[in-house]
Backbone bond lengths (Angstrom), bond angles and torsions (degrees), N, CA, C in turn:
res aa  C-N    CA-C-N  psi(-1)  N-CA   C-N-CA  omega(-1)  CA-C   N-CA-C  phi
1 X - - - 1.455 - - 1.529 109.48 -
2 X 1.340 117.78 131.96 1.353 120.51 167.01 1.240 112.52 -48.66
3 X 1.491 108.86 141.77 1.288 125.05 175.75 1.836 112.92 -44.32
4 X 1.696 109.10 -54.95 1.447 113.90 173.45 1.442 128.20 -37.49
5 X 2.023 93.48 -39.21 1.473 86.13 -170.91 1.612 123.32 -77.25
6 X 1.398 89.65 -29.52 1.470 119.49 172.85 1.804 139.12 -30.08
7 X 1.890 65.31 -49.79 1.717 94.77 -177.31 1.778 107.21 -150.27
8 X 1.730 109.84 80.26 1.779 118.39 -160.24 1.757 100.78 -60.87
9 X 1.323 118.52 -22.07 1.143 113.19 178.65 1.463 126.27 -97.52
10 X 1.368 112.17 14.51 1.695 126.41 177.24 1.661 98.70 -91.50
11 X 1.061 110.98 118.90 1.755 131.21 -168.14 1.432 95.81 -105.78
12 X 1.643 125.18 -2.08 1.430 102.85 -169.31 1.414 102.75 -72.73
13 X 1.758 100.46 165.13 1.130 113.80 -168.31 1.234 134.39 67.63
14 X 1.508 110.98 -4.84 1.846 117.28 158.16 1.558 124.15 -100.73
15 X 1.100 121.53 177.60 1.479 113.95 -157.07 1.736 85.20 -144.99
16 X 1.580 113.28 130.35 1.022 122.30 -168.48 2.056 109.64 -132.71
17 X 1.374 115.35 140.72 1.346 111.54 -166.43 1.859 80.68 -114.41
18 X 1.312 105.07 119.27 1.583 93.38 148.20 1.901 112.80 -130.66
19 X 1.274 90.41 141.89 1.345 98.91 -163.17 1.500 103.78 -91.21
20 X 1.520 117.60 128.74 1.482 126.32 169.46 1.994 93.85 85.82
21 X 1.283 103.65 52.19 1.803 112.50 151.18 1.074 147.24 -47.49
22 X 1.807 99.88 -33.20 1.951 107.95 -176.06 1.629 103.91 -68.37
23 X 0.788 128.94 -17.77 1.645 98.41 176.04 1.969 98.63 -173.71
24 X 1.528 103.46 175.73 1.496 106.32 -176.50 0.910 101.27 73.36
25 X 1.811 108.29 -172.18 1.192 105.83 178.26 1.527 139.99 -57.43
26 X 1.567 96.88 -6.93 1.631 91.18 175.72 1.323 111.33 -86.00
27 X 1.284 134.27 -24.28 1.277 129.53 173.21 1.921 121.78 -62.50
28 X 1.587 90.84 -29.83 1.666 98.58 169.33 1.576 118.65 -70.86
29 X 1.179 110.98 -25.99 1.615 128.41 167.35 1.302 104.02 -46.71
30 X 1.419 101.64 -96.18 1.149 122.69 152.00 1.927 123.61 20.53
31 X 1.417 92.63 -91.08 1.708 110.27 153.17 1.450 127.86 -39.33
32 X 1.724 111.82 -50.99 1.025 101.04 -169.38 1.475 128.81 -83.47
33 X 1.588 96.55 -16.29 1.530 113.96 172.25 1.209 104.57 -65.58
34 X 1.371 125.54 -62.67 1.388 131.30 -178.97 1.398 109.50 -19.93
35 X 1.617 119.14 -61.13 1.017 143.35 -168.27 1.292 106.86 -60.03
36 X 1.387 149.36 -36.50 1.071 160.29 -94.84 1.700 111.08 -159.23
37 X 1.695 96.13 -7.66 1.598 106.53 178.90 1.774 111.29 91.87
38 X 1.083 122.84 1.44 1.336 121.04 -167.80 1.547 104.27 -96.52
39 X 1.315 131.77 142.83 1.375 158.24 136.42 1.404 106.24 -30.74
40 X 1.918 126.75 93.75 1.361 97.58 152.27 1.434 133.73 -148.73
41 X 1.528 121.53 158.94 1.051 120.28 -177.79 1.434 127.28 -97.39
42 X 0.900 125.21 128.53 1.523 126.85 -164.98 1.557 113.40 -131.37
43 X 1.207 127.11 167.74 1.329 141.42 -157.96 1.905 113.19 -122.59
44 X 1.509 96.32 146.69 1.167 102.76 160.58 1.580 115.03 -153.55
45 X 1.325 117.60 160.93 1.709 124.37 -172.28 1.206 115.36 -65.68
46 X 1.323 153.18 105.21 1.171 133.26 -153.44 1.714 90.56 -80.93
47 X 1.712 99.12 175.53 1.633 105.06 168.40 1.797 103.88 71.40
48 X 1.064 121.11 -24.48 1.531 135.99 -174.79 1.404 125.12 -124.51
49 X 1.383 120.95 -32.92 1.190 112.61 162.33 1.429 108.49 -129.79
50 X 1.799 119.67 137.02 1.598 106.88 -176.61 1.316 110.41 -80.84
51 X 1.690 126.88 136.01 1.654 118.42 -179.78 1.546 98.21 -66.39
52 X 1.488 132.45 -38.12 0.971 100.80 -164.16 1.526 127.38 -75.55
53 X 1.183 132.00 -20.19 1.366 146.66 175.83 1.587 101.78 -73.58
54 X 1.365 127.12 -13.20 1.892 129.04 -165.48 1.718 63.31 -92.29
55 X 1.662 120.26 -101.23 1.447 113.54 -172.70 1.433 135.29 -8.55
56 X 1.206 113.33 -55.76 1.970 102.87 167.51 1.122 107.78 -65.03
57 X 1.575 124.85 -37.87 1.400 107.38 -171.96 2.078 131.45 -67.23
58 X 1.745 90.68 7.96 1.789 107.00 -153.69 1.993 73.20 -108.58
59 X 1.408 111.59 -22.16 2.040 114.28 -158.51 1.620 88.71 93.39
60 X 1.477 90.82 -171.57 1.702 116.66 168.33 1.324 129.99 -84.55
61 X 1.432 114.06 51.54 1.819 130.98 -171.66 1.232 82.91 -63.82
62 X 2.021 119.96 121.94 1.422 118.59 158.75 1.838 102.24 -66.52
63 X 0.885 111.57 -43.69 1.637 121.23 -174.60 1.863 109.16 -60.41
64 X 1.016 136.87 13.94 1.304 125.75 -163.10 1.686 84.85 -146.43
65 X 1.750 104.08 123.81 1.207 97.71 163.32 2.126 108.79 -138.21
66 X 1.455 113.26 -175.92 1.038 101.37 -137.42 2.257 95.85 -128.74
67 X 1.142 104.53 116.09 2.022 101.81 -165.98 1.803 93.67 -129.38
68 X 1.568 89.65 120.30 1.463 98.09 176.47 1.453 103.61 -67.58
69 X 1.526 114.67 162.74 1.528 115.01 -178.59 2.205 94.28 -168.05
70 X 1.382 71.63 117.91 1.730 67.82 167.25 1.940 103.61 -111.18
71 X 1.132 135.52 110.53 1.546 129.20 -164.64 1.960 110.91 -79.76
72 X 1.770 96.90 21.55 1.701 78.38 -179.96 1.373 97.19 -86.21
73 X 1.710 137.39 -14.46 1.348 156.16 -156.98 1.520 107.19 -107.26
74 X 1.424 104.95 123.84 1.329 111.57 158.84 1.414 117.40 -41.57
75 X 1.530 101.89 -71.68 1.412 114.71 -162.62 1.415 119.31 -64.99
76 X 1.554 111.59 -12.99 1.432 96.40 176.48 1.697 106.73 -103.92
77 X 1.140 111.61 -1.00 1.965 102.44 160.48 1.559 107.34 -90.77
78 X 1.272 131.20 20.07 1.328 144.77 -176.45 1.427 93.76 -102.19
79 X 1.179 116.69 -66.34 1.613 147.06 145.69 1.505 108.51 12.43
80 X 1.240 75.07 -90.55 1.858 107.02 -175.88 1.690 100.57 -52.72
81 X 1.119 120.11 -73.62 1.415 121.24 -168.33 1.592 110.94 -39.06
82 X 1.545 115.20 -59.18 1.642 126.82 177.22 1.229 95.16 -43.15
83 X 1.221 117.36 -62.93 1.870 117.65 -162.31 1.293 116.54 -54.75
84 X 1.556 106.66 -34.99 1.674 113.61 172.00 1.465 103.36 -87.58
85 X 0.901 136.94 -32.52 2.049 123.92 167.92 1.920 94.34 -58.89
86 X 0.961 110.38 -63.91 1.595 102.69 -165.82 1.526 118.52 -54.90
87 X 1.518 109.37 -34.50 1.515 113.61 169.63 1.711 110.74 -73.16
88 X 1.104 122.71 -15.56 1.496 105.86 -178.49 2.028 109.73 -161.65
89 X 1.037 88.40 28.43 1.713 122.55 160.41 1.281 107.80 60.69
90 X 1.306 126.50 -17.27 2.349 126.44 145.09 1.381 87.73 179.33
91 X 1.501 94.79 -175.52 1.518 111.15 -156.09 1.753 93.49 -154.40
92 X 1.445 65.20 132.12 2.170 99.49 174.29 1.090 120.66 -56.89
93 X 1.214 109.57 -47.34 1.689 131.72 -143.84 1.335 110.06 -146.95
94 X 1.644 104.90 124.28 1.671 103.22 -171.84 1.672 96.02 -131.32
95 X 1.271 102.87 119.71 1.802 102.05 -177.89 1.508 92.88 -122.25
96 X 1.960 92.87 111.59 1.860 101.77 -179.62 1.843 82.90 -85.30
97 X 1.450 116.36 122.26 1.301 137.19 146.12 1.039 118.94 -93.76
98 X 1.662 132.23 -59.90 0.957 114.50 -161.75 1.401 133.44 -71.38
99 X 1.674 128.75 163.73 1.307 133.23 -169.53 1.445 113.27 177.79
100 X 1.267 99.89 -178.40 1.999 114.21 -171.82 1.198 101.00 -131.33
101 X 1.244 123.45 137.84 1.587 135.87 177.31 1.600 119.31 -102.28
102 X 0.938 91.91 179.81 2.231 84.31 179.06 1.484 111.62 -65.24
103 X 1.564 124.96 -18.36 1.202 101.99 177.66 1.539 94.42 -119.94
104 X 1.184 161.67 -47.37 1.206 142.16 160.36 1.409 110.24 -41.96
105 X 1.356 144.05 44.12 1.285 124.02 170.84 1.798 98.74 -107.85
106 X 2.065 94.22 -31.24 1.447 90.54 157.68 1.319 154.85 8.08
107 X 1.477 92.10 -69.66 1.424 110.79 -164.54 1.955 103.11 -82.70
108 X 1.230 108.91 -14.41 1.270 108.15 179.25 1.893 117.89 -96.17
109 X 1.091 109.36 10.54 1.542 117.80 -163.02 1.256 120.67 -160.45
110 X 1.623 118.59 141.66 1.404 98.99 171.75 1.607 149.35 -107.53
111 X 1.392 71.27 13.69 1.695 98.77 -166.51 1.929 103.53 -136.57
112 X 1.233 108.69 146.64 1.703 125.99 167.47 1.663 101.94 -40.79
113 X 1.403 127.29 -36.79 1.468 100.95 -167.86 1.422 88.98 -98.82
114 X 1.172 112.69 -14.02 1.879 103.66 -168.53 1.829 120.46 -60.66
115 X 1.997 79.41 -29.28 1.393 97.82 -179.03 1.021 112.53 -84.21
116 X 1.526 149.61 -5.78 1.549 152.82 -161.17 1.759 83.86 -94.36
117 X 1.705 102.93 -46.50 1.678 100.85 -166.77 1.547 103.02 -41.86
118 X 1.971 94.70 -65.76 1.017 87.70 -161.83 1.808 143.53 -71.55
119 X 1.205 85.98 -6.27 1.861 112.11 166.35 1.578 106.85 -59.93
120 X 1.284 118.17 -44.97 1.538 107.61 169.64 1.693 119.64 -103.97
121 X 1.515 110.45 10.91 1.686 98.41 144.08 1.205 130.53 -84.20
122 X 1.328 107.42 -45.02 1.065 127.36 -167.43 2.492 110.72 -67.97
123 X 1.565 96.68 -55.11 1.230 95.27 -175.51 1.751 101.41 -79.98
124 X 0.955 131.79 -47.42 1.615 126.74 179.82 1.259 110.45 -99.28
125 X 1.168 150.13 -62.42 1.079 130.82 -152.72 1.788 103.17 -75.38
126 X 0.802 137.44 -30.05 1.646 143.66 163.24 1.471 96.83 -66.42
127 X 1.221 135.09 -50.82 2.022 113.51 169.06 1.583 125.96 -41.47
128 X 1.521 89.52 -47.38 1.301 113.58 -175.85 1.690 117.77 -57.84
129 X 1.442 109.94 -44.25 1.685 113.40 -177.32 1.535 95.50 -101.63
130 X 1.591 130.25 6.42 1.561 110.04 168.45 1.661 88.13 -90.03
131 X 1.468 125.12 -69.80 1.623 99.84 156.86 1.133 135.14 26.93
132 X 1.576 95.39 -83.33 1.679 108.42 -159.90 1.637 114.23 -55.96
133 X 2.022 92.92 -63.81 1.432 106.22 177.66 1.347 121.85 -68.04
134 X 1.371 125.66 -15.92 1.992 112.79 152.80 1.137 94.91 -67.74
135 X 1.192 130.20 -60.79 1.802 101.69 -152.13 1.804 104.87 -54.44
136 X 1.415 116.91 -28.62 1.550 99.84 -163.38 1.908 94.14 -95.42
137 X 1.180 121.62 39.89 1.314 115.00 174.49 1.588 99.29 -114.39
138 X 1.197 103.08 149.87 1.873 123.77 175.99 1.384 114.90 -27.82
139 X 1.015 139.16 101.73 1.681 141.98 -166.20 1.533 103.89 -97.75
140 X 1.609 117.89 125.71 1.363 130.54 -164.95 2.118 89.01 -128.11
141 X 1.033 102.83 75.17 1.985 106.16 179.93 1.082 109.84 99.79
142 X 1.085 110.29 -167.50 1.599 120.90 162.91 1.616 115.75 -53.15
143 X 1.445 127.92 140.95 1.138 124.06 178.49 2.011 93.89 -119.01
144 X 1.371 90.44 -178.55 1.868 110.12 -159.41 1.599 95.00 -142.43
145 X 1.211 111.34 112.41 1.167 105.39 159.04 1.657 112.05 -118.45
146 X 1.396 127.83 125.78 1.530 120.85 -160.07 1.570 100.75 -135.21
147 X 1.652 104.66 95.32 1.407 98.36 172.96 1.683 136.35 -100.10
148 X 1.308 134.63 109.86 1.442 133.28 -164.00 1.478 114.47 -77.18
149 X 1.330 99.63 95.66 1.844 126.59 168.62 1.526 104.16 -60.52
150 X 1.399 91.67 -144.29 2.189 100.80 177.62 1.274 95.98 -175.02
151 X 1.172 109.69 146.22 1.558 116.29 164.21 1.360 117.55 -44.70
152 X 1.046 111.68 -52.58 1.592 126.28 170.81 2.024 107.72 -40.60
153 X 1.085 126.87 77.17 1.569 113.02 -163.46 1.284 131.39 115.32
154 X 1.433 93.49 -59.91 1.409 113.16 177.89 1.806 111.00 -66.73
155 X 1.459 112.48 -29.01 1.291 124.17 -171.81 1.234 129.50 -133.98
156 X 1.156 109.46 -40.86 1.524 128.50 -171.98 1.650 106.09 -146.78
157 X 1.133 104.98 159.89 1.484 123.34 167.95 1.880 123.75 -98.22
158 X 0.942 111.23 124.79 1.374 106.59 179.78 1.813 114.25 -134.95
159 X 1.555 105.43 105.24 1.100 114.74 -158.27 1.880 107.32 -56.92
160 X 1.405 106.32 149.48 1.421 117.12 -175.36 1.191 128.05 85.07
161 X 1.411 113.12 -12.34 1.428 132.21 155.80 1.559 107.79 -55.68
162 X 1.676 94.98 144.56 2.009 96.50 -178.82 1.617 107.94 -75.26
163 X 1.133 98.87 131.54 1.501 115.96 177.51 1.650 111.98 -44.54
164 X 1.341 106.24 -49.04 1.739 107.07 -175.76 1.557 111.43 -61.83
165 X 1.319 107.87 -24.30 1.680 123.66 -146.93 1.921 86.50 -94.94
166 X 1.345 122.81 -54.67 1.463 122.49 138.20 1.260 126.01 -2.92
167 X 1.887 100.23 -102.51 1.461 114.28 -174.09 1.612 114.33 -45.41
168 X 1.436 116.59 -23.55 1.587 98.42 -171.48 1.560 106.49 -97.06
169 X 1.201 126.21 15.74 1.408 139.00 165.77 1.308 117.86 -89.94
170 X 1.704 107.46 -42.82 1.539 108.42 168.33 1.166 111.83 -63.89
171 X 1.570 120.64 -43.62 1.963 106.68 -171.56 1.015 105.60 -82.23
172 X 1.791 123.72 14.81 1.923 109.55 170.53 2.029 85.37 -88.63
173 X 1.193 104.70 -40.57 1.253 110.42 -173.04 2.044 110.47 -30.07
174 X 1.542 86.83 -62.59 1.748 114.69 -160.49 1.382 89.92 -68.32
175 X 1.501 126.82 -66.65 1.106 121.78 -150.85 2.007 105.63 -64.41
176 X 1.242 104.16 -15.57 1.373 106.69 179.36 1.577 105.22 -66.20
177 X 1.648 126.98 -57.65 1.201 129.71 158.92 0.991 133.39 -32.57
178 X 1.334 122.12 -53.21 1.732 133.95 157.05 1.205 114.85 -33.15
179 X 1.539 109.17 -73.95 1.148 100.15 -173.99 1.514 133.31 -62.66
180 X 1.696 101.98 -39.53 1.861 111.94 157.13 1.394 106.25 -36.21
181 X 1.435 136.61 -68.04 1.335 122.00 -178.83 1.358 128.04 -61.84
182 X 1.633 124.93 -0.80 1.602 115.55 171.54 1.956 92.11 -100.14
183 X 1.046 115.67 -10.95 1.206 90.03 -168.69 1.827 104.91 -125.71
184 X 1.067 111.56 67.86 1.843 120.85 173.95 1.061 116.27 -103.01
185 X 1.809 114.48 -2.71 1.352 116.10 162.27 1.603 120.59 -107.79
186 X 1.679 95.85 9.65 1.814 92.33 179.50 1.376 109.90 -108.78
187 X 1.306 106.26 -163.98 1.370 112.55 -171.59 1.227 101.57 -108.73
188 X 1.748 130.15 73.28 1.320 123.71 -156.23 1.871 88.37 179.48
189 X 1.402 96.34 107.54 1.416 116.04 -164.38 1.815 83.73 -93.02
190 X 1.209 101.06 160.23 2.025 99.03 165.80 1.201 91.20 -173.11
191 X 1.686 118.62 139.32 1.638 141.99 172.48 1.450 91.41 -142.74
192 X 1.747 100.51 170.98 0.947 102.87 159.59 1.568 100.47 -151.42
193 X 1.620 133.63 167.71 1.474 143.60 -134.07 1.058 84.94 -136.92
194 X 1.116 124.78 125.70 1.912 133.18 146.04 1.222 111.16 -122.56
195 X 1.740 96.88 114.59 1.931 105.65 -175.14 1.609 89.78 -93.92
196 X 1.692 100.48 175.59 1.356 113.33 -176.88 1.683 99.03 -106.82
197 X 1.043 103.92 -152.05 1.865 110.81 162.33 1.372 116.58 -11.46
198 X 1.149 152.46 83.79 1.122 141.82 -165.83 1.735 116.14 -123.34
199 X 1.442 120.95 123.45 1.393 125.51 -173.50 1.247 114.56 -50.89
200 X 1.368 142.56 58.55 1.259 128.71 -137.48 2.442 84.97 -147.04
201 X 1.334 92.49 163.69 1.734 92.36 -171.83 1.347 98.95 -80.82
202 X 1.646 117.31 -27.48 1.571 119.27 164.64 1.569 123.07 -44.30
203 X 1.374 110.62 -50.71 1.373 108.55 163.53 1.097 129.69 -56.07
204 X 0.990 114.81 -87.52 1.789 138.68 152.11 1.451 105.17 15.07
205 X 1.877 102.55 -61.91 1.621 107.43 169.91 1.594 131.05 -64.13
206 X 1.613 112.32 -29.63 1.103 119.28 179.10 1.421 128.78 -79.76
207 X 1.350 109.60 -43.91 1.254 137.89 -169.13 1.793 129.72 -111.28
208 X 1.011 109.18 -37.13 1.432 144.33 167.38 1.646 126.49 -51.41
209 X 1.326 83.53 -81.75 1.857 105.50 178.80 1.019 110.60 -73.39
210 X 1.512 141.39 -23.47 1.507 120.88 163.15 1.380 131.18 -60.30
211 X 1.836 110.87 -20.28 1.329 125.90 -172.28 1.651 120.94 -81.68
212 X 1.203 114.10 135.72 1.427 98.67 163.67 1.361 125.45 -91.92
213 X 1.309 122.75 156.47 1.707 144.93 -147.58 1.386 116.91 -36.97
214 X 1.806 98.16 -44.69 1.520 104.72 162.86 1.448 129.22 -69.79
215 X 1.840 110.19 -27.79 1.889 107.61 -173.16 1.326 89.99 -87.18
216 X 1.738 137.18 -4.37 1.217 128.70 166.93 1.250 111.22 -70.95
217 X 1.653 142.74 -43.99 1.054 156.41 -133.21 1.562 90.87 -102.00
218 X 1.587 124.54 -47.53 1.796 129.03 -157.97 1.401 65.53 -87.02
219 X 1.757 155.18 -117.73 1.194 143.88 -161.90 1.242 141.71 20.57
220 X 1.546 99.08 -72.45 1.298 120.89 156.30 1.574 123.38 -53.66
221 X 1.296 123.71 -45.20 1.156 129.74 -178.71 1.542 121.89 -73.07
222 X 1.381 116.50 -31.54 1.281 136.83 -162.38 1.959 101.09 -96.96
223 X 1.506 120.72 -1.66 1.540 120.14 -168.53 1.565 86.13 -82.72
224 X 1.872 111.18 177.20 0.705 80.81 165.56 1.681 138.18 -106.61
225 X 1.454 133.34 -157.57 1.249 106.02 -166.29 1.604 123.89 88.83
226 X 1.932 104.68 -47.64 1.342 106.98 -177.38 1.674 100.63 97.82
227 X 1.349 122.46 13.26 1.305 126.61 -154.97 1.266 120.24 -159.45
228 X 1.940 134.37 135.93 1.057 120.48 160.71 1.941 126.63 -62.03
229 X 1.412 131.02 163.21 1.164 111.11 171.77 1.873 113.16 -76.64
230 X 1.430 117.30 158.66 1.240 116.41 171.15 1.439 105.87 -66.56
231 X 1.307 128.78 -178.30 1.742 131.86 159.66 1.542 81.14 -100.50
232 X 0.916 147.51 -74.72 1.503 141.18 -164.60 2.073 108.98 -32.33
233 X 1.138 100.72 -25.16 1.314 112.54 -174.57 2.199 109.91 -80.73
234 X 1.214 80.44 -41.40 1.665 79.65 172.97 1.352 120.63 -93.57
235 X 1.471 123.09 6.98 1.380 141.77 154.39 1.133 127.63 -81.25
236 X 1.525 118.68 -21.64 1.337 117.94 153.33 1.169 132.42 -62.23
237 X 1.703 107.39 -42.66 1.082 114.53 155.24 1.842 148.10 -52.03
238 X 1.562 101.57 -30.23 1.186 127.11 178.74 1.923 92.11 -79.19
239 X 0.678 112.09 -55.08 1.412 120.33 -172.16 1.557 106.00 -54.70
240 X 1.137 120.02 -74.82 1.802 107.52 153.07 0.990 130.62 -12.35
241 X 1.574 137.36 -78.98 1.654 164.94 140.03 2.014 83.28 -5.21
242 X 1.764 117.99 -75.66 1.114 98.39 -152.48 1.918 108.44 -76.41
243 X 1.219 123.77 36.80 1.589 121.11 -157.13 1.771 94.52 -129.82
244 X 1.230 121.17 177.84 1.429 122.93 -153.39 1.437 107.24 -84.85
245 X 1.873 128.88 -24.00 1.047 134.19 155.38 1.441 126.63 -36.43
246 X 0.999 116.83 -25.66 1.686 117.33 -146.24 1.429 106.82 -97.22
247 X 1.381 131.40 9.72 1.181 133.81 -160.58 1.701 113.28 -88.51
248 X 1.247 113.22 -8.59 1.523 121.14 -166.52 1.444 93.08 -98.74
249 X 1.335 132.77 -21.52 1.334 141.94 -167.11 2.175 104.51 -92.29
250 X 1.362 103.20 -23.20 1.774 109.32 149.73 1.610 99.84 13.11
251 X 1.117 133.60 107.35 1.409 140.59 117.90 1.751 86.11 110.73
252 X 1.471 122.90 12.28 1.669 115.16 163.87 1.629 131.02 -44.26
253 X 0.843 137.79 122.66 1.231 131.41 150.04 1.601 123.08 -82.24
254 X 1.158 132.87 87.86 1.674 122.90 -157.27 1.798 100.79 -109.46
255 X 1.445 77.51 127.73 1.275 97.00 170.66 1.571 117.97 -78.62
256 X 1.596 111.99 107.80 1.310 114.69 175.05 1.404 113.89 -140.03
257 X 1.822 81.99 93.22 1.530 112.14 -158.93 1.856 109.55 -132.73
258 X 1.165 103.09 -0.22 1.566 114.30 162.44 1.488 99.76 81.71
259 X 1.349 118.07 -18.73 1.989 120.14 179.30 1.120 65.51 134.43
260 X 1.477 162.06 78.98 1.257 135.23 113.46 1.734 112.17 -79.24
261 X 1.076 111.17 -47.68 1.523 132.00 177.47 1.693 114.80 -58.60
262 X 1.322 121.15 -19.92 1.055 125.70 156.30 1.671 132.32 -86.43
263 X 1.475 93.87 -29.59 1.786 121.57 -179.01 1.693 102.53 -127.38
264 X 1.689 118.62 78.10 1.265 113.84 -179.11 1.869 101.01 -93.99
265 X 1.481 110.11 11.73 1.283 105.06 -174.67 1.303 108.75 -91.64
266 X 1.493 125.07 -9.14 1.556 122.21 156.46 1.073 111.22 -57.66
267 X 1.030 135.06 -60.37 1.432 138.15 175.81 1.511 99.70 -35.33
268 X 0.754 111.93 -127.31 1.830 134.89 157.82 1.758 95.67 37.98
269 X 0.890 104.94 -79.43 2.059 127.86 178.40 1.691 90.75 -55.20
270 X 1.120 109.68 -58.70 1.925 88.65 -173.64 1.037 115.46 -72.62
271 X 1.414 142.17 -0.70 1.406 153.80 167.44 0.827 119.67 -98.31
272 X 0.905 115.47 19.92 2.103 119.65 -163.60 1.550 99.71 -140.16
């Protein structure tokens, strides 16, 4: 028996790009692949984050290497992808992580509509053309494409939430479907993950830091579980999805939202 089938979560010998590594859930990715025998290449913003300080902070992984990518630009996720085929000759597994939330979108804009723009260049329309150009790159097996939505969009609606911060969760949602339905005859698996509450600095910024200690504490207490999610927790999951099992699951959208996606009216009431 092949090693894969043997063991669906042994990645050795594949080579994996996940985009937006320094921290959250992409950094738990990141880790867990590492862990897991896999090859990977990962991303950072140039001008904004230094690679060399992201690198010490991962140690000296010979297996982990490092491709700036800013996703409001075609040409530089064109960029990124070549640079990661040429550093480790193509890639299996493409986990679109990275993104901007309602309050990190900030830092990219200076104005309320600038930021709606950039909430849907940056989170969908950059999924959408990293997408495009793996699928039309040289295919060595089965390929993985694993994109991370949110409950927020991706699943459910939760009133008072920003519309842009929404809509670009639903078209990671759709475009994940889309593309699952042109491709059930290739060798090119694609899901995509929508966590709920997640321990992540994205949250923290959005949702978090406006509250004081106590509407943090009734918040916190009232999710469900009684708990935020880990990022290590939706990497297990991603890690599954990207392993030789996951192929019957073709064109999923999974809600891994703890019962948020079933019960978005907690939300709703603690925000209100």
């Amino acid at each position: 028996m092949e090693a894969s089938l043997a063991n669906p979560l042994d990645l050795t010998n594949k080579i994996a790009l996940v985009t937006g590594g320094s921290g959250g859930i992409g950094r738990a990715v990141v880790e867990r692949f590492l862990a897991a025998g896999a090859v990977v290449a990962t991303t950072y913003v140039p001008n904004v984050e230094d690679p060399v300080k992201l690198r010490e902070s991962f140690g000296s992984s010979p297996t982990l290497s490092f491709h700036p990518l800013d996703l409001r630009s075609a040409a530089s996720i064109r960029d990124c992808l070549n640079e990661a085929v040429v550093t480790h000759k193509h890639i299996d597994i493409l986990v679109n992580n990275a993104a901007v939330g309602s309050a990190t979108v900030a830092a990219w804009s200076k104005t309320p509509d600038e930021e709606d723009t950039m909430m849907l260049l940056i989170n969908a329309d950059g999924v959408l053309k990293f997408c495009q150009m793996f699928r039309a790159l040289p295919a060595q097996g089965t390929r993985k494409i694993i994109n991370i939505s949110s409950v927020g969009g991706g699943i459910t609606i939760f009133p008072g939430f920003r519309l842009s911060d929404g809509m670009s969760k639903a078209a990671v949602a759709f475009l994940t479907r889309q593309l699952a339905a042109e491709t059930t005859h290739e060798r090119l698996d694609v899901f995509a993950v929508c966590p709920g509450a997640t321990n992540t600095s994205m949250f923290q910024a959005s949702t978090l830091d406006p509250m004081s200690l106590e509407e943090r504490a009734t918040f916190l207490k009232t999710l469900p579980k009684g708990r935020l999610i880990e990022p290590a927790e939706i990497a297990a999951t991603v890690h599954f999805l990207a392993g030789s099992a996951s192929t019957v699951l073709h064109g999923s959208v999974i809600d891994a939202s703890m019962g948020l996606g079933v019960r978005p009216g907690i939300m709703s009431e603690l925000c209100h």
